[in-house]
C-alpha positions in Angstrom: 30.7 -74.2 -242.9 32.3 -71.2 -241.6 36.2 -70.8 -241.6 36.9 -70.3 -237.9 39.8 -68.9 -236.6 40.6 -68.0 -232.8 42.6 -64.4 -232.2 43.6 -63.9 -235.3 40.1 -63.6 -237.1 39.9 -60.7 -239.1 36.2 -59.4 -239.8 36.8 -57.9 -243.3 38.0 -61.1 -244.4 35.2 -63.2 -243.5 33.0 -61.5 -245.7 33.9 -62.8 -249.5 30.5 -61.7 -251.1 29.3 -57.4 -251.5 27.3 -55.6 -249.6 23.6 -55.8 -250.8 23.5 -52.0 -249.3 26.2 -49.7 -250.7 24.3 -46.8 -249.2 24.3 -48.4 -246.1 28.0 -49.7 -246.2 28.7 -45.6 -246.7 26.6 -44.6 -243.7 28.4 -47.0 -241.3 31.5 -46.0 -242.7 31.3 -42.4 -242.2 29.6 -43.2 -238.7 32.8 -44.7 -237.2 36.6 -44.5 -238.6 38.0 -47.2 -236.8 35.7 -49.5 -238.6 33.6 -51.0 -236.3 30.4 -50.6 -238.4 31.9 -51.8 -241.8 33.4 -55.2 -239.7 29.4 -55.7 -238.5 28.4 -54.9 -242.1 30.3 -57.0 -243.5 30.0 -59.9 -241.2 26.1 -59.2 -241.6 26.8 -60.0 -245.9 28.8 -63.0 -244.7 25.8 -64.5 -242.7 22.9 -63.7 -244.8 24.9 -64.8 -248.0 25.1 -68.0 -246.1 21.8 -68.1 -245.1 20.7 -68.4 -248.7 22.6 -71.6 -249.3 21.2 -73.4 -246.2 17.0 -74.6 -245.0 17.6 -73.6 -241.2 18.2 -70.0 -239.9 21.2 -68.7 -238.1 21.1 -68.0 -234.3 23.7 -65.3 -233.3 24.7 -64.3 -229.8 26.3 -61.0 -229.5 29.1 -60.7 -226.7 29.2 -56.8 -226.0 32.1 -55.8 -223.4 31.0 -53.5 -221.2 34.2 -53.5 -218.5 35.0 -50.5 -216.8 37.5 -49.5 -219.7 34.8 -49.1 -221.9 33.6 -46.4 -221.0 34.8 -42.8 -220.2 38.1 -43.1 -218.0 39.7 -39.7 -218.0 40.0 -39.7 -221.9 41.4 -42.9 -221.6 38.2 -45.2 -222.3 38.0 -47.5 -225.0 34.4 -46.3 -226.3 33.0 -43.6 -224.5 30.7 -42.9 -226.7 29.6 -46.5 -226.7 29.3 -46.7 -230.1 29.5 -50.4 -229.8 25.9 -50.5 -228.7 24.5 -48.0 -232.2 26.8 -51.0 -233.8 24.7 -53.5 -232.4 21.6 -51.7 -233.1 22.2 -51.4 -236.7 23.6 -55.2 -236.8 20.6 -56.0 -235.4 18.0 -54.3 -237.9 19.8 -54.6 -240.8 20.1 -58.7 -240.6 16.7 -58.6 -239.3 15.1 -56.6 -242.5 18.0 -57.8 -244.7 17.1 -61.9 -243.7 16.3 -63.9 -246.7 14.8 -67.3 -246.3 14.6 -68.8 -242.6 14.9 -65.9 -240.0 17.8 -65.4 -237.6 17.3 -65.4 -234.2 20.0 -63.0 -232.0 20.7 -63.0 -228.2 23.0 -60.1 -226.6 25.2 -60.7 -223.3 26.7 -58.2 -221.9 30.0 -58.9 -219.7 33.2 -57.8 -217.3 33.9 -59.4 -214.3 31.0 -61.5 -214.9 28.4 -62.2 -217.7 24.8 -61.7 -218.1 22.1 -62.7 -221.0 20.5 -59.7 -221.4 18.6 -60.5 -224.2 17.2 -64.6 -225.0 17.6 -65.4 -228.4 14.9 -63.4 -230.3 13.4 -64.0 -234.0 14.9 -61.0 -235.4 11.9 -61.3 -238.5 9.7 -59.1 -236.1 10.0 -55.4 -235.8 9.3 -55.4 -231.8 11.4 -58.3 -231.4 14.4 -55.9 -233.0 12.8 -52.8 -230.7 12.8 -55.2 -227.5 16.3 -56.2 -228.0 17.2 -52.4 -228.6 15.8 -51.6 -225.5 16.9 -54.0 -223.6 20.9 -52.8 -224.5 20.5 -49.1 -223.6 22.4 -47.5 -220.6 24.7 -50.6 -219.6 26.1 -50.6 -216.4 30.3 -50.9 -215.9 30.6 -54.7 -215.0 34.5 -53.9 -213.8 37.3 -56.2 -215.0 37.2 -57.9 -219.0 36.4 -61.1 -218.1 35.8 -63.0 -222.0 35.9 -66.8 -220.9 32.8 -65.9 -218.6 30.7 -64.7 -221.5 31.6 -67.2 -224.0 30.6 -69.8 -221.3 27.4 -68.3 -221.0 26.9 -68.7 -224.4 27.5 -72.0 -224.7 25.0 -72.2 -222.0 22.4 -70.3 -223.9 23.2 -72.3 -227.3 22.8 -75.3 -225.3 19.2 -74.7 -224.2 18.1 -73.2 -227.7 14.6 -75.0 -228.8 16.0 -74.8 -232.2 19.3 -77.2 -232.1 18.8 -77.3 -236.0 20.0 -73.4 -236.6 23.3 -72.4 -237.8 25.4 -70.5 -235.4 27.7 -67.9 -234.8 29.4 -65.7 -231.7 30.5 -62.3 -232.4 32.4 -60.9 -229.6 33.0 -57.1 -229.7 35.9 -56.0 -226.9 38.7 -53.6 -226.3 41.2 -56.7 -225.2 42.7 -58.7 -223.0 41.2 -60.1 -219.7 42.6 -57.5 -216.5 41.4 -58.7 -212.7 44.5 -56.2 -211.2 47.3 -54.1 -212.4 50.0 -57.0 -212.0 48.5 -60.4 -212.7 51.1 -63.1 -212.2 52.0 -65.2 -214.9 50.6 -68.0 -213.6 47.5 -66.2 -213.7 47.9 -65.1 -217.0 48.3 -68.3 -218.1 45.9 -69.9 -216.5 43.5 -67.5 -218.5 44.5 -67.9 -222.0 44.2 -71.2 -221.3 40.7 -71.2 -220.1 40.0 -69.1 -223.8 41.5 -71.6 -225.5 39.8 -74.5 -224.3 36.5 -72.6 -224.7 37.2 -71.6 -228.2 38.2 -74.7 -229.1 34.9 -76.6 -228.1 33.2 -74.0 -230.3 35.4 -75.2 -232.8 35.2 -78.6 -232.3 31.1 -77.5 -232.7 31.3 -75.4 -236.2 30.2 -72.8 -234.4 32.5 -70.0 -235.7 33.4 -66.9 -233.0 34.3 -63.5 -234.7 36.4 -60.9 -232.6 36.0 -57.3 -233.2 38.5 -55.4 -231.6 37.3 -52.0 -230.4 40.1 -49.1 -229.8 40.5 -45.1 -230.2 43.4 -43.3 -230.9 43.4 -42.8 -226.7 44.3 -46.5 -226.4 
């Protein structure tokens, strides 16, 4: 069982066994300072290392933020180079090739204001099933405000109808923060949404289904 923790996860402490890749772990190191690709990497070692111990695969649904501050905003975008999406490319192929055992399947929503499954929940054991989900991610369109609680829904929707209820699952949600619907929410508001987080978070808790948050940033922001 994973350890799950809810705002406070930290991605390179989930990961407790190496790398099987060190050439790899350098090339996703040098690709991104920030760390984006060594969190992925090393969540990918987390998952397949528990893959090994366990009959069934995992299936993994990868929440990509793709809300107008992700993009380029006058220097002041979170990832205007969306290097999230070569992230999720490489995340993608290397716990497809890197599998052992059962193979993982991987979904990809993309959200904002709203949420959409842009990708089902693939085997990631075949090469065109890898390319289809690659293609399927390229040129995102801005989906305004960050709305998290609507694509964390939607993947409890998606889990819910999975023909494989047997699989071992896992969220990762990639994002540059907090959820913004106008420049001076009330606090109502606000706490009406971190409420609605919670309560989602918490049923994927109450369901072993651990969520890991990636935090995306630049110097900019």
């Amino acid at each position: 069982m994973f350890l799950y923790r809810w705002l406070t996860i930290n991605p390179w402490r989930e990961a407790k066994r190496p790398l099987k890749s060190c050439c790899l772990l350098t090339t996703l190191a040098l690709l991104l300072g920030c760390g984006l690709f060594f969190g992925l990497s090393l969540l990918i070692s987390h998952l397949a290392a528990a893959q090994t111990q366990v009959e069934a695969g995992h299936d993994v649904l990868l929440l990509i933020d793709n809300s107008n501050s992700m993009f380029e905003k006058a220097g002041l975008g979170s990832d205007p180079d969306l290097l999230r999406l070569e992230a999720a490319r490489l995340f993608i192929n290397y716990l497809g090739v890197d599998s052992q055992g059962p193979a993982s399947r991987l979904g990809v929503i993309f959200f904002g204001g709203e949420a959409h499954l842009v990708a089902p929940l693939m085997s990631l054991a075949s090469e065109t099933n890898r390319a289809e989900i690659g293609a399927l991610i390229d040129e995102p369109d801005r989906l305004r405000w960050t709305n998290p609680a609507a694509a964390l829904k939607l993947a409890e929707t998606t889990f819910a109808s999975a023909l494989d209820p047997a699989a071992h699952r896992a969220v990762v949600l990639l994002t540059d923060g907090k959820p913004e619907w106008s420049n001076e929410p009330a606090a109502e508001e606000k706490t009406a949404a971190v409420s609605q987080l919670r309560q989602v978070a918490g049923r994927f808790a109450a369901a072993g289904t651990p969520l890991f948050i990636i935090l995306l940033q630049n110097e900019a922001t």
